[in-house]
N, C-alpha and C positions, 0 to 999 in steps of 0.2 A: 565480508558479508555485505550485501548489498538492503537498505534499507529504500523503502520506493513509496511513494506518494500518490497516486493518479486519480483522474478525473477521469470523464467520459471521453475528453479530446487530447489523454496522452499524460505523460510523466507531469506531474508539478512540483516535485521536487522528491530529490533522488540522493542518497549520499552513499559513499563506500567507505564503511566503518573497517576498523581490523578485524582479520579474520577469527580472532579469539572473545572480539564486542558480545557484550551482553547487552540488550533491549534494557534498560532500566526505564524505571517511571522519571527518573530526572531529563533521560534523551529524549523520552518519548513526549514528555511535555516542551524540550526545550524545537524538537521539531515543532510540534502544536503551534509554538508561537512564529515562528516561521511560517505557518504556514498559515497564521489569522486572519489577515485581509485576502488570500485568493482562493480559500477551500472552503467548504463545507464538506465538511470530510467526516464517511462512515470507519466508524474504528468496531473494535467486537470487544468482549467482556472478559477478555482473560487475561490472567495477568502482565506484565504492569499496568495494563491501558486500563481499569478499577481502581488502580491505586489513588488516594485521596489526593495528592497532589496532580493527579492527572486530572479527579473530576470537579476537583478544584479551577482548574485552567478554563475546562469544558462551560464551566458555569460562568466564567466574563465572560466566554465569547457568543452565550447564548443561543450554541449550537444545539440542536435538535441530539439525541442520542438516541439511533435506530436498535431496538433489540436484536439481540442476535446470539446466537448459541456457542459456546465456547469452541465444543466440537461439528462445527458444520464445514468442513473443509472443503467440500463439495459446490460451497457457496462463497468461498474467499476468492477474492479477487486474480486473484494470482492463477486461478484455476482455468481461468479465461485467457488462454494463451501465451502470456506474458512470459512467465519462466521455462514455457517448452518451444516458443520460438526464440527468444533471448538465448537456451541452449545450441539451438542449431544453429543460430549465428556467430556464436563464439567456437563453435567443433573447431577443432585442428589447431587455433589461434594459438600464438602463446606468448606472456607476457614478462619481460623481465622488473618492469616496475610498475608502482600505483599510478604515476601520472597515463602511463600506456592504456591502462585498463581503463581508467576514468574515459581518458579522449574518444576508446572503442565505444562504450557506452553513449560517450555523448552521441556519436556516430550512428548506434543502433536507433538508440532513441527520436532521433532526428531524422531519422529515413523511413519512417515507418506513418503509413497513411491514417488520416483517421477510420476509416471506413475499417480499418482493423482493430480500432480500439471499441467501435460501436459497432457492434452485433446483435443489440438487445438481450442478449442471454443474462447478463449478471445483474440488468434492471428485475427484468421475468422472476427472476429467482430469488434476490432481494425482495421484494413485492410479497411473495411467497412467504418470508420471514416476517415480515411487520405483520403481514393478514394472520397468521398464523403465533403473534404474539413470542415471535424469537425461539420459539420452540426448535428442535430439530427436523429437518426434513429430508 
């Protein structure tokens, strides 16, 4: 399973858990902290990222927390390219171990423009969710 981090200008950190990982609120904080000096990072309200040691974390680092609807998939990040051109760059590939996949990854990640990660669309639509008090849209 691929856990992913980004910003407007590309991956900020990226890890590949086992394919059996479960998201816990203990991962998901201990990313948080990794990532305290170089993110301000939108997360959504479903579980574990609620979890009290999660908003625990959120509240040192004095992050802002954008409302956002549990079920809005339509507005996750991911929706925006990310895992259908990451698909068609891995087609056919095949991997005998983790380090292999890690390096493709780093590869993908690393060849890909910013002018692909900035479209506006996921700002547009975020926007949409804060003015609209996290509701579904």
């Amino acid at each position: 399973m691929l856990s992913i981090w980004r910003d407007l200008h590309g991956p900020v950190l990226w890890q590949l858990l086992d394919k059996i990982a479960t998201v816990t609120a203990n991962l998901y904080t201990q990313q948080l902290r990794d990532l305290k000096r170089i993110v301000d990072q939108r997360h959504d309200n479903a579980r574990p990222h609620v979890a009290r040691e999660v908003k625990s974390e959120l509240l040192q680092y004095g992050w802002t927390v954008l409302p956002h609807h549990s079920y809005s998939p339509n507005i996750a990040n991911s929706d925006y390219r990310l895992f259908y051109d990451l698909t068609r760059y891995l087609e056919g590939k095949c991997f005998k171990t983790r380090a292999q996949v890690e390096t493709e990854l780093t590869s993908y990640f690393a060849s890909r423009q910013p002018a692909f990660r900035r479209d506006g669309k996921p700002l547009e639509r975020w926007q949409e969710v804060v003015d609209n008090d996290g509701g579904y849209i």
